[in-house]
MARKOLZA-70235 format. One line per field, with one value per residue (C-alpha): residue number from 1; residue in three letters; x, y, z negated. Coordinates in nm, 4 decimals, always signed. Each point is the difference from the previous one (the first is absolute). Layout:
i: [NUM	...]
aa: [ALA	...]
c1: [X	...]
c2: [Y	...]
c3: [Z	...]
END
This chain:
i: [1	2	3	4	5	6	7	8	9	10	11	12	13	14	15	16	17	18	19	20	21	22	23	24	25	26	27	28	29	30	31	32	33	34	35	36	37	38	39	40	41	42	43	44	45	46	47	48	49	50	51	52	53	54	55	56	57	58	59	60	61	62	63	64	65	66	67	68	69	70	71	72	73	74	75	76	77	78	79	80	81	82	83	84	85	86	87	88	89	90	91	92	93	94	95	96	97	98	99	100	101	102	103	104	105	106	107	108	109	110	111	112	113	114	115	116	117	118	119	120	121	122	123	124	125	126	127	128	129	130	131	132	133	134	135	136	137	138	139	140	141	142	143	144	145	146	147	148	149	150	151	152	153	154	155	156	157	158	159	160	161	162	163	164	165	166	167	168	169	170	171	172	173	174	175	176	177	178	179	180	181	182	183	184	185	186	187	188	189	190	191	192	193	194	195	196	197	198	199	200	201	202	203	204	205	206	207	208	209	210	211	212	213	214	215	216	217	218	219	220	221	222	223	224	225	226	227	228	229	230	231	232	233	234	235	236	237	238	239	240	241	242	243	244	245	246	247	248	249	250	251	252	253	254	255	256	257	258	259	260	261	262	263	264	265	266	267	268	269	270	271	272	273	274	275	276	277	278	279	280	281	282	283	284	285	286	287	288	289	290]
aa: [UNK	UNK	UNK	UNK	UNK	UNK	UNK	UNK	UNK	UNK	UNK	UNK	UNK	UNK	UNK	UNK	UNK	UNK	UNK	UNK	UNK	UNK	UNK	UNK	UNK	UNK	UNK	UNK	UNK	UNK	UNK	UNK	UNK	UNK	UNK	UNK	UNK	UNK	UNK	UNK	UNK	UNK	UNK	UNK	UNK	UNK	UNK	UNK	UNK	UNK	UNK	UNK	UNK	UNK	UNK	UNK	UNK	UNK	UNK	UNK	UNK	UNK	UNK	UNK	UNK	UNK	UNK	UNK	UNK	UNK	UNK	UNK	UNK	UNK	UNK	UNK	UNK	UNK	UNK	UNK	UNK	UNK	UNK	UNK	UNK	UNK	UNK	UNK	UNK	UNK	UNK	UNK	UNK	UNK	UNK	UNK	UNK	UNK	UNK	UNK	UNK	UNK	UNK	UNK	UNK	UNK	UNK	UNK	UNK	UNK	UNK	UNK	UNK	UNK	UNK	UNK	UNK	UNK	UNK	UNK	UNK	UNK	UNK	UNK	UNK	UNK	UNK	UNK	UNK	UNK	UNK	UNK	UNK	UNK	UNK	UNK	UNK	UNK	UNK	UNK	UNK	UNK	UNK	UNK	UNK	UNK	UNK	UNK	UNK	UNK	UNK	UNK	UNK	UNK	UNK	UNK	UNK	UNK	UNK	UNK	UNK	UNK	UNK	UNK	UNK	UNK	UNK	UNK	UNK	UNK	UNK	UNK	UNK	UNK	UNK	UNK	UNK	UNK	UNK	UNK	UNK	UNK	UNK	UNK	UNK	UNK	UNK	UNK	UNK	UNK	UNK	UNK	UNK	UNK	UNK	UNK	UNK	UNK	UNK	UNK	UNK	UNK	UNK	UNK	UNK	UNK	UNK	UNK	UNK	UNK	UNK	UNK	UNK	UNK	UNK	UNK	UNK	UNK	UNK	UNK	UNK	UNK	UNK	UNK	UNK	UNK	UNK	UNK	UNK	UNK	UNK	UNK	UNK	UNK	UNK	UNK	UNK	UNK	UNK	UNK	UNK	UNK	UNK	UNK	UNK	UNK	UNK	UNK	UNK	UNK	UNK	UNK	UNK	UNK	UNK	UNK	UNK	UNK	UNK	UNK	UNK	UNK	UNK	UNK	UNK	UNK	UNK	UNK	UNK	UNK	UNK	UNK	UNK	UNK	UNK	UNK	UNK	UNK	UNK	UNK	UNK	UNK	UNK	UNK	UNK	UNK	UNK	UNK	UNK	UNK]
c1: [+18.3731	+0.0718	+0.2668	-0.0146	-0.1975	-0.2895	+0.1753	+0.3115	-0.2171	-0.1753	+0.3470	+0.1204	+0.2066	-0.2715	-0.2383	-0.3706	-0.1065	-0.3554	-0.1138	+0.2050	+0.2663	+0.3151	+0.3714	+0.2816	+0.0511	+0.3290	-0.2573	-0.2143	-0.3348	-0.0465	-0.3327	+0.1938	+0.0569	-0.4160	-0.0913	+0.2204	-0.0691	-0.3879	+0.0384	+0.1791	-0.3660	-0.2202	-0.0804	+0.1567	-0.0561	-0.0490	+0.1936	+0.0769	-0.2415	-0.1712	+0.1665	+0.2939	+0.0643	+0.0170	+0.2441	+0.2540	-0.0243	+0.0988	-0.3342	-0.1718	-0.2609	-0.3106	+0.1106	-0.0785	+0.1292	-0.0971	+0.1942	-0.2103	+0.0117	-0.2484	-0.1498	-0.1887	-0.2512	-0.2684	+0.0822	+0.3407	-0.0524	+0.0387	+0.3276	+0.1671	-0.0480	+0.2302	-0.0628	-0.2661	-0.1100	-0.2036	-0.1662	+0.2496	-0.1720	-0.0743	+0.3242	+0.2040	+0.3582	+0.2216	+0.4077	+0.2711	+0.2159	+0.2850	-0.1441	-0.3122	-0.2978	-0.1870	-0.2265	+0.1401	-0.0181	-0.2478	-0.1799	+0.0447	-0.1487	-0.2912	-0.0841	+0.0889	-0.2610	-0.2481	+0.1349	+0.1862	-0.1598	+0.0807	+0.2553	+0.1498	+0.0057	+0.2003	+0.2307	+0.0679	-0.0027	+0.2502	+0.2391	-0.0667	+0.2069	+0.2042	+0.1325	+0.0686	-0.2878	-0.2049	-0.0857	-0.2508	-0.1210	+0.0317	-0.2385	-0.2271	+0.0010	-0.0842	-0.3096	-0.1602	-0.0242	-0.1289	-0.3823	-0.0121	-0.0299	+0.1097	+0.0792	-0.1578	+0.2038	+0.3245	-0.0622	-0.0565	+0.3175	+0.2071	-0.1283	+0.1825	+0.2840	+0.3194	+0.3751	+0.2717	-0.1426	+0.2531	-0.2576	-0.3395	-0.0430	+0.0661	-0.2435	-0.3208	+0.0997	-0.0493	-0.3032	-0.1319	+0.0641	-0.1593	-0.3281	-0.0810	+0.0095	+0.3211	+0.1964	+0.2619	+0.3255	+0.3128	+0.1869	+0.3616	+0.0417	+0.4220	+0.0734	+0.3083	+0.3242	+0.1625	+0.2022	-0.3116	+0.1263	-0.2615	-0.0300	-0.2566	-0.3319	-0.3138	-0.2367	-0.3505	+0.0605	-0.2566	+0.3002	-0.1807	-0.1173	+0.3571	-0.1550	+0.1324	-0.2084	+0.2648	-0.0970	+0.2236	+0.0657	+0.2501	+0.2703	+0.2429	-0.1181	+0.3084	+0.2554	+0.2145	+0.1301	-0.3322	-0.1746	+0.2953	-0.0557	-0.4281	+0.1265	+0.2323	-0.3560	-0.2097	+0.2087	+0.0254	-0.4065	-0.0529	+0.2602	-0.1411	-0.3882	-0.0964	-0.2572	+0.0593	-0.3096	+0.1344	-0.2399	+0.0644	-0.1745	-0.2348	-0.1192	-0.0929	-0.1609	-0.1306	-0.0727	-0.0108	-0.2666	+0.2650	+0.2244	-0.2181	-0.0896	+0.3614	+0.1021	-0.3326	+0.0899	+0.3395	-0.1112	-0.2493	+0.2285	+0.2323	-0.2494	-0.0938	-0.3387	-0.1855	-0.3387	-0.2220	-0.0522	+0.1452	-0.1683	-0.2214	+0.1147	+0.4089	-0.0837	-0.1133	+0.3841	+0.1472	-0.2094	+0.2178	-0.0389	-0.2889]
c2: [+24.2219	-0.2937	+0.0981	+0.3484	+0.1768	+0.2447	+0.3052	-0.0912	+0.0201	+0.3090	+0.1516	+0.1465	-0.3204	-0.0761	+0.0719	-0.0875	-0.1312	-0.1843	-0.0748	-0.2525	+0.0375	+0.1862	+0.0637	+0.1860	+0.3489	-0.0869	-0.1203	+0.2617	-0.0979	-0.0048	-0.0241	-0.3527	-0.0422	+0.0138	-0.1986	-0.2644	-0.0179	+0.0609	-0.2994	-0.1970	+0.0398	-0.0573	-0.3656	-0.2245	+0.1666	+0.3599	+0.2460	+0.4135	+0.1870	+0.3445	+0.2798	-0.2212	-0.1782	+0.3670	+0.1147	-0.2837	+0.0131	+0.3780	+0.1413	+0.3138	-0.1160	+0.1601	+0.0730	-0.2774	-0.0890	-0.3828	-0.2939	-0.1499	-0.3662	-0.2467	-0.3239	-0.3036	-0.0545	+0.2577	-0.1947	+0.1204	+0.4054	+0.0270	+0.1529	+0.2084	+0.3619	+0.1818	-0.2567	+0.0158	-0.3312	-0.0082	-0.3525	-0.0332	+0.0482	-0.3397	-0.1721	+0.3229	+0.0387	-0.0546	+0.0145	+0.0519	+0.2963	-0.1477	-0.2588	+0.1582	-0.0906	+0.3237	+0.0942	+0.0833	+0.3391	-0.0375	-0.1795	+0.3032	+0.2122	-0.1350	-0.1012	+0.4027	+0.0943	-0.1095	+0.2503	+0.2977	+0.2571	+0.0849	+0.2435	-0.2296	-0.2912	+0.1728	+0.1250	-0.3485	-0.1166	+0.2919	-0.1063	-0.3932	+0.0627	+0.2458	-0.2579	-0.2200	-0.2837	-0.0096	+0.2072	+0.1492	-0.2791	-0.2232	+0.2257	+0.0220	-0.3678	-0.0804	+0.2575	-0.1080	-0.3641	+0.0864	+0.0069	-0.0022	+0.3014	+0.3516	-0.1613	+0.3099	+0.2179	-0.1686	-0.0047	+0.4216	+0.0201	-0.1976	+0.2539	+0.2871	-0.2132	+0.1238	-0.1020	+0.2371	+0.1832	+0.0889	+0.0754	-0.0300	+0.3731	+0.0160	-0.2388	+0.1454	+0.3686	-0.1652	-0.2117	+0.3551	+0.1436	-0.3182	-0.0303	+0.3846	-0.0786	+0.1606	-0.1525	-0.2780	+0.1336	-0.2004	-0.2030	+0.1153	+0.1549	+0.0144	+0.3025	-0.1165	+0.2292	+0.0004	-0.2964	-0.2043	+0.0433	+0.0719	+0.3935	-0.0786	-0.1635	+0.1167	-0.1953	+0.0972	+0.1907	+0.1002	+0.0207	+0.1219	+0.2866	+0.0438	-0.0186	-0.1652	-0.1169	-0.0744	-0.1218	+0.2194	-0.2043	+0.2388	-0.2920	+0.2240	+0.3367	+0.0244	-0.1637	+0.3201	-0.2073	-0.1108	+0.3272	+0.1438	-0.2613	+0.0617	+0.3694	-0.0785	-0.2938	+0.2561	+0.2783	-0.2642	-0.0735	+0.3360	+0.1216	-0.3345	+0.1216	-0.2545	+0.0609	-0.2123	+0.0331	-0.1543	-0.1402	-0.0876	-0.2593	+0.2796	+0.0091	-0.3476	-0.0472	+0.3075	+0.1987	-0.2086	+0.2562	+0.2397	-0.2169	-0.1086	+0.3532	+0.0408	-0.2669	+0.0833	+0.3669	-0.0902	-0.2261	+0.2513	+0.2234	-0.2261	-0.0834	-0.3275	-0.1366	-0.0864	-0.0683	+0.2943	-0.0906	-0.2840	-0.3357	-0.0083	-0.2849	+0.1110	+0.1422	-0.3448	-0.0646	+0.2798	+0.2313	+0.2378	+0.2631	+0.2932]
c3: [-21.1963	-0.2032	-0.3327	+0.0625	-0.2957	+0.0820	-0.1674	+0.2119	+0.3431	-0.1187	-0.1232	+0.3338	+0.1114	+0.2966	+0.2622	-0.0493	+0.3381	-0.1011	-0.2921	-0.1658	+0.2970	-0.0899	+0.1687	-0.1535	+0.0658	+0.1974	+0.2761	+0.2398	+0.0166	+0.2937	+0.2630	+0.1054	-0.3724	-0.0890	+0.2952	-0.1305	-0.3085	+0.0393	+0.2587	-0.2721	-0.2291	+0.2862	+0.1633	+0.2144	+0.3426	-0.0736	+0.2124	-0.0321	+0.2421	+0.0164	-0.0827	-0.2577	+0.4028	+0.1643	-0.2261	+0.0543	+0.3434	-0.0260	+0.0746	-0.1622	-0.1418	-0.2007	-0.3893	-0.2500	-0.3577	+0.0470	+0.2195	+0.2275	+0.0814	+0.1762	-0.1753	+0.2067	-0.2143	-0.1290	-0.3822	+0.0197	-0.0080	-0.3107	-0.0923	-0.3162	+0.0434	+0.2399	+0.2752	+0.2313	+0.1519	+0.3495	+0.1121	+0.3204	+0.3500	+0.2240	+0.1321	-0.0850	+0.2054	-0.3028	+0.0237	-0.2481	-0.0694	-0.1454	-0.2147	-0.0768	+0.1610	+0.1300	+0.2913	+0.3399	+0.0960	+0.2102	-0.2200	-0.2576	+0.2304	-0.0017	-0.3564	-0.0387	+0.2462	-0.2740	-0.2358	+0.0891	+0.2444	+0.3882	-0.0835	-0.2698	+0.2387	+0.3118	-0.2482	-0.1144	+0.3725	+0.0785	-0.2891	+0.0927	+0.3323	-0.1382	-0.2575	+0.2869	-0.1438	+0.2943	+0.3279	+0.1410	+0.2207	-0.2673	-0.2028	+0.3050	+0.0368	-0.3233	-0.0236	+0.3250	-0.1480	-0.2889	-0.1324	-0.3782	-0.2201	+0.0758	+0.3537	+0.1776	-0.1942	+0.0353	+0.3872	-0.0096	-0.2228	+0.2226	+0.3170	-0.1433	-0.1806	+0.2150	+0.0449	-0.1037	-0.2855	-0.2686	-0.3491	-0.1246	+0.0164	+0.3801	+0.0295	-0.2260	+0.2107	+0.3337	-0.1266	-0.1241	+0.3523	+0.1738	-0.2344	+0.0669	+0.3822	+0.0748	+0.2635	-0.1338	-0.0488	+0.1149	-0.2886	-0.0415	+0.3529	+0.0840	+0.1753	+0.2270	+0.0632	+0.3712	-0.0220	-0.1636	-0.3392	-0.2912	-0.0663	-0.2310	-0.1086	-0.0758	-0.2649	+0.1939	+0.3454	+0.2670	+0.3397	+0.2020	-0.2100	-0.1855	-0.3124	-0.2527	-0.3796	-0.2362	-0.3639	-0.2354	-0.3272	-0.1447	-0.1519	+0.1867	-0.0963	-0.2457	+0.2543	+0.1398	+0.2634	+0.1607	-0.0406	+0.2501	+0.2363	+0.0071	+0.0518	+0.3022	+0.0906	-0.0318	+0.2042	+0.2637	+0.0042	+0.0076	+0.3042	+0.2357	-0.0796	-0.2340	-0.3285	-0.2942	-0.2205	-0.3675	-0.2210	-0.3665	-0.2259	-0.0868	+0.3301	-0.0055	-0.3759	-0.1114	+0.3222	+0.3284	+0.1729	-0.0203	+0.1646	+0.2796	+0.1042	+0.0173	+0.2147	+0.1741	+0.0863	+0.1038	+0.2706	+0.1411	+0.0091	+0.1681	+0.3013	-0.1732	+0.0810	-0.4306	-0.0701	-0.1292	-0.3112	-0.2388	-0.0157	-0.3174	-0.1958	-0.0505	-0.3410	-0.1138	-0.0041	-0.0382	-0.2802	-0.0890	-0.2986	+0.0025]
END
């Protein structure tokens, strides 16, 4: 930053973005911020993509501490630390988001199929149409054209990708269920009252069965007022012959078998028709803890 001394930039005054790329501390650095600015270092026609693309557009994508654009030219990758530079795909669908030039979502989708894993990628399909950025046809559309890399992957992902689904969490517990070979669960089932009013919704719900799966993350543990009205939800459940089986992130991270023979014996015991033993590969996803 030309006039501005180095012990002034070091003394608390500003952000270090890049090397050699400041802002003052009155300004958020931001994921828009670090596009821009690692745009503003890179060449004439580079472009945010990856997971730096995914983020803007709302999406939950895989953690990373770099931003991620795209370059034309294989010459043109190299870039000051913090930024990761990819050699952009052939004839990539490019748009702007404001007046930065990014990846469509679509687009994002499927550099990210190269890179994050099956789970990863539905969840970032999931938050994609959550966000409002795309839809699922769109997604679908976009993976059946496609051949490069990850392509196969990206047109798995975009199988279980659903409308509807309110968090990441909701969807790595139903792609738990699904990988084991349990039947899919429906995505935020609405339980109607009489007049066709909501009584209330239901993150993963097998109707049929009345059982519900509800991921628990406990950022209302401490809230009085919504711990009298899971009472009065769960009273309710209980009365019209409905099981809720609540799962926490525990059950997801560090011990998913538990969960699945939990969500398993429910729906035996509910008349439900399962397979008699999980598929094999789940636990290539989903490890857990011994």
């Amino acid at each position: 930053m030309a006039g501005i001394g180095v012990s002034r930039l070091l003394g608390g005054e500003f952000h270090r973005v890049f090397y050699d790329q400041y802002v003052s501390t009155t300004i958020p650095v931001t994921t828009r911020l670090r596009a821009a600015t690692a745009l503003g270092l890179c060449p004439m026609g580079a472009f945010a993509s990856h997971h730096t693309a995914g983020e803007l557009w709302g999406g939950v994508v895989p953690p990373t501490s770099d931003t991620h654009v795209s370059v034309p030219r294989a010459r043109d990758r190299r870039a000051p630390r913090g930024i990761r530079a990819h050699l952009s795909t052939l004839q990539p669908v490019i748009c702007t988001l404001g007046d930065l030039p990014i990846t469509s979502p679509e687009q994002t989708f499927r550099d990210l199929a190269s890179w994050a894993d099956l789970v990863e990628l539905v969840v970032f399909g999931d938050s994609l149409i959550r966000s409002g950025a795309t839809t699922l046809l769109g997604l679908r559309e976009a993976s059946k054209r496609w051949s490069g890399g990850g392509s196969a992957r990206a047109r798995r992902a975009v199988r279980y990708v659903r409308a509807g689904v309110d968090s990441a969490m909701e969807t790595r517990l139903r792609m738990l269920l699904v990988l084991a070979g349990l039947p899919e669960p429906t995505v935020n089932h609405v339980l109607e009252r009489g007049d066709g009013g909501w009584r209330y919704r239901f993150d993963l719900c097998y109707p049929d069965l009345k059982l519900i799966v509800e991921y628990d993350g406990r950022q209302h543990a401490e809230n009085d007022a919504q711990w009298r009205k899971d009472l009065i939800r769960r009273e309710w459940l209980d009365r019209n012959g409905w099981r809720i089986i609540v799962v926490t992130a525990t059950g997801v991270y560090a011990h998913p078998l538990d969960t699945l023979e939990r969500v398993r014996d429910a729906l035996r015991e509910r008349g439900g028709r399962i397979p008699s033993r999980f598929r094999p590969d789940w636990p290539r996803h989903f490890p857990g803890r011994s």
